[in-house]
C-alpha positions in Angstrom: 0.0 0.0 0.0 1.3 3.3 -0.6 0.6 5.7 2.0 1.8 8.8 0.5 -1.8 8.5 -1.5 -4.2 6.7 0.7 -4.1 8.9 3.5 -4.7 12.2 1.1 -7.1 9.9 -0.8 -9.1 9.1 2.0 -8.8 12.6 3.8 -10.4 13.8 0.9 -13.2 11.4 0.2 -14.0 11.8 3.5 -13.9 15.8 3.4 -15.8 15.4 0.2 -18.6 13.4 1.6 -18.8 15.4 4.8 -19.3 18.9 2.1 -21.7 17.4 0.1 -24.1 16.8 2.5 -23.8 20.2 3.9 -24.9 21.4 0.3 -27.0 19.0 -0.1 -30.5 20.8 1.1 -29.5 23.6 -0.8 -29.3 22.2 -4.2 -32.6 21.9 -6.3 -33.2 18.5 -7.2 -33.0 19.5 -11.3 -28.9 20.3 -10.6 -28.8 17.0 -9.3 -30.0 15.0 -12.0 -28.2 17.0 -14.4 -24.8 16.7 -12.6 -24.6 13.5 -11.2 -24.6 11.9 -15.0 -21.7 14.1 -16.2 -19.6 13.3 -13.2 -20.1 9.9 -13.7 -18.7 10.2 -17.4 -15.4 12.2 -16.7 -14.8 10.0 -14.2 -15.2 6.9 -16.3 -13.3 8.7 -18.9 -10.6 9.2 -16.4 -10.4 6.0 -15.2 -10.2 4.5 -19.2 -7.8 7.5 -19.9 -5.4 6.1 -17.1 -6.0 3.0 -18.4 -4.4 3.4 -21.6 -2.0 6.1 -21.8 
């Protein structure tokens, strides 16, 4: 395991989580469903990007 990037990785997934459900109430459902799909697709594109270059 390299621990020079799972503790930063996990800080932040952790901050991240913790934020979004502060924002959470405040965000109309519409911006929801319209940004949840793209950030699935740039990170799939990311993670096949990584993949082959």
């Amino acid at each position: 395991m390299n621990w020079e990037i799972a503790i930063p990785v996990t800080v932040g997934s952790i901050l991240g989580s913790f934020i979004g459900l502060k924002i959470l109430p405040y965000i109309k459902g519409k911006w929801i469903q319209t940004l949840l799909p793209i950030i699935f697709f740039l990170l799939i594109v990311q993670v096949v990007s990584d993949l082959l270059f």
